[in-house]
N, C-alpha and C positions, 0 to 999 in steps of 0.2 A: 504494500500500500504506500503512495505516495502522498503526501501533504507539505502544502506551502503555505507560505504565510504572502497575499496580496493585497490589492486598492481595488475598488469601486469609487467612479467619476458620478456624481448625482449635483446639478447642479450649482456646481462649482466646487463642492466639497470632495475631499478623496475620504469614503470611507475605508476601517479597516477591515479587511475580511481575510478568511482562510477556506482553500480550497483542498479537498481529500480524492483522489482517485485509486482505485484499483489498480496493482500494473498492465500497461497495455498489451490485449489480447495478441498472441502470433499472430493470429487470423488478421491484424488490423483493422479489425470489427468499431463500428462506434459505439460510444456510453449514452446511456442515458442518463440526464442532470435530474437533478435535485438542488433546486433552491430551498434551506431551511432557514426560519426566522423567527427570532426568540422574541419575548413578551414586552409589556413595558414593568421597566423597576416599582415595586414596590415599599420599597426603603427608604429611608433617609441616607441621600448621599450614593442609593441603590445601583444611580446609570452610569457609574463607574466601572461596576461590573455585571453590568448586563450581559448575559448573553456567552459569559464566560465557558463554560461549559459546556457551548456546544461545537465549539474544534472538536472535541473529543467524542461527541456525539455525530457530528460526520466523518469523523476517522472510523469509527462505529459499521456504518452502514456502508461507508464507501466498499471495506473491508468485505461483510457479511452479504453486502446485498451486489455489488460488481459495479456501484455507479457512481460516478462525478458528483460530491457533494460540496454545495458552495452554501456557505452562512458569512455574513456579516455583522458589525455591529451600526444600526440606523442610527440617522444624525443625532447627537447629544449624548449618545454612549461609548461606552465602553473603547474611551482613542477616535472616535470618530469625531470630528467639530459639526458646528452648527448648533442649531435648538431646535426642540422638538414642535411639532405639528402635526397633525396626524396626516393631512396631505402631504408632507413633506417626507414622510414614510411610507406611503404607497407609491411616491417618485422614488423613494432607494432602493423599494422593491422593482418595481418595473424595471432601475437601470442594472440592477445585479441582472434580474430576469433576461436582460439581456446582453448582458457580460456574459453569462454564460449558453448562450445559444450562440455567441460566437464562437466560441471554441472549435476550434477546428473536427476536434474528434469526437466531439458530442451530439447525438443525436435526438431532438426532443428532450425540453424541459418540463418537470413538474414542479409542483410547489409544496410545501408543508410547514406549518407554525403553528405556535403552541401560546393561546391566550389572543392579547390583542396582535400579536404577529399571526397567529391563526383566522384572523381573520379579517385582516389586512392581503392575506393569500389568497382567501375567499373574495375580496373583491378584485383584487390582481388577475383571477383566471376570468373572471366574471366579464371582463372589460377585453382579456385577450386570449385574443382567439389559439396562437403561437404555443400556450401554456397546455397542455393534454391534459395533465387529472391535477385534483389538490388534494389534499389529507389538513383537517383543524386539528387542534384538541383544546379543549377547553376553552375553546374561543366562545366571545360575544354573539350574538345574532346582530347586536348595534351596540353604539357608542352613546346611548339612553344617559348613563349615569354620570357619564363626565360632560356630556352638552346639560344635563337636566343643572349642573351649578359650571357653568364654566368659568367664572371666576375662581373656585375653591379648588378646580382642576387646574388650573394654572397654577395655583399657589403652592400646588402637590407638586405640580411638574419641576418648579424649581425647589423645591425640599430633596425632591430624589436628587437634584442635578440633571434634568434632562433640560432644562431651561437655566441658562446662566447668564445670556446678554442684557447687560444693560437695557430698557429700551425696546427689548421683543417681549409681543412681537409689534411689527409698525401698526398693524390694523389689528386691535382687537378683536374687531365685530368678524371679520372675513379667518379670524382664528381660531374663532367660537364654532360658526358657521358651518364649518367644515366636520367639527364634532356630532353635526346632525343630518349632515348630506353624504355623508359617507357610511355608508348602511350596507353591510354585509347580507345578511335576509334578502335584500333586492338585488344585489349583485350574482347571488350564489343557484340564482333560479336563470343565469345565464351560459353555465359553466355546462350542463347536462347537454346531449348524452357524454360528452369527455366527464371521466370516473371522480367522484366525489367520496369523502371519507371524512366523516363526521365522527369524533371519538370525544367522550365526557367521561365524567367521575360520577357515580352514585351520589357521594357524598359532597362534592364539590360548594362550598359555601361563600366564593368569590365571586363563581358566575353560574347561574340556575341550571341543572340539568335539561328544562322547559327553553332553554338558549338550542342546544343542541337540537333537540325537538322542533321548532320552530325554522330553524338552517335546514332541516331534513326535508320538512315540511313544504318551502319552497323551489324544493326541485322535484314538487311532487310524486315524492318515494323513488326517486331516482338514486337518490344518496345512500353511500352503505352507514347506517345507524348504530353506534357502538357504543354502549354505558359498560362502563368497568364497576363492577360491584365496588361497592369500597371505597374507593376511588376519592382523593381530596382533586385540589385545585393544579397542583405541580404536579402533571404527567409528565413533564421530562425527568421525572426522576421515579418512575414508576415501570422496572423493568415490561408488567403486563400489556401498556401503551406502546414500550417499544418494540414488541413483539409484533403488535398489529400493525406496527408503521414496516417492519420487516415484512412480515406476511403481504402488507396490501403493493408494496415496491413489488417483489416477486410476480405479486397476480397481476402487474402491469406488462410482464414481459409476453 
């Protein structure tokens, strides 16, 4: 298995990202990518290290499953500059999304995120065509709780550190804005027939299991529906999650 540490160019900003491949087949067969995208911090000080553990989580699968996995850290985390926005995240998704369809030896990307990167994916494939299937987990259906006080969500976003300028953002209202125009639930009813994979926690008390439900729902039983007994809010750290994110990579081939 090979892994490097690279940049992603998103409007003006170089994020930091890392990339895990399989070694290249004899045959000089192509890969299939895998865009993965971790959540937002929920810490104080959190988007420092956002996101940190999932190099190791595509070194993971690149390994297990044979395919090009590229994760980044979006603007305001983890080494990455800028401040956060939620449009400003589904722009570093689409430009990864498409850093790695260039790749010469890569053949079709997918997507997969876990919380609000899960569904920031969700609307990513929603909008392009280019992207084949997505996998959530624990992801939102909407951005409900952070547009319902978008002032107190700004004030979290810079507690975590995903917000540190001076001054941002210029437009409040168009920063708000975006927190209620950007709807996963509407997005994810455009993705179908390319393969959808919706996975929750039972017990999840960050974001409703009735979220998952609801994301299923709009691609009218097209989506494969997954609740994990048990199950809190942090499936990336929930070997049974990553089992079905292995499983469902496989049933793409």
């Amino acid at each position: 298995m090979i892994s490097v540490e690279t940049t992603i160019e998103s409007d003006g900003l170089v994020l930091q990202a890392h990339l895990a491949r399989p070694p290249e087949p004899e045959d000089g067969a192509a890969l299939r990518g895998l865009v993965l995208c971790h959540g937002f911090p929920a810490d104080p000080q959190g988007a420092a290290t956002a996101g940190e553990s999932y190099p190791e989580l595509a070194d993971r699968l690149a390994a297990d499953a044979g395919w090009a996995v590229l994760t980044f850290s979006f603007r305001g985390t983890n080494g990455s500059p800028g401040d956060f926005s939620l449009g400003g995240w589904l722009t570093d998704l689409r430009r990864a999304t498409e850093h790695l369809l260039d790749a010469a030896d890569v053949d079709g990307v997918w997507l997969a995120g876990f919380s609000a990167g899960g569904a920031l994916a969700l609307c990513a494939a929603g909008e392009d065509q280019r992207v084949q299937g997505v996998a959530s987990f624990a992801a939102p259906c909407d951005f409900g709780r952070w547009a319902d006080d978008p002032e107190g969500f700004l004030e979290h976003a810079r507690n975590v550190g995903a917000v540190h300028t001076k001054g941002f953002p210029e437009s409040f209202a168009d920063w708000a804005r975006e927190l209620s125009e950007i709807r996963p639930v509407v997005l994810v009813s455009k993705v179908p027939p390319r393969p959808v994979l919706v996975v929750h926690g039972s017990e999840d008390d960050t974001v409703s299991v009735m979220d998952a439900r609801a994301l299923a729902d709009a691609t009218d039983g097209q989506a494969e529906l997954r609740i994990i007994t048990g199950a809190g809010h942090r499936l990336r750290h929930d070997p049974r999650a990553i089992a079905v994110l292995l499983g469902w990579l496989e049933n793409q081939r």
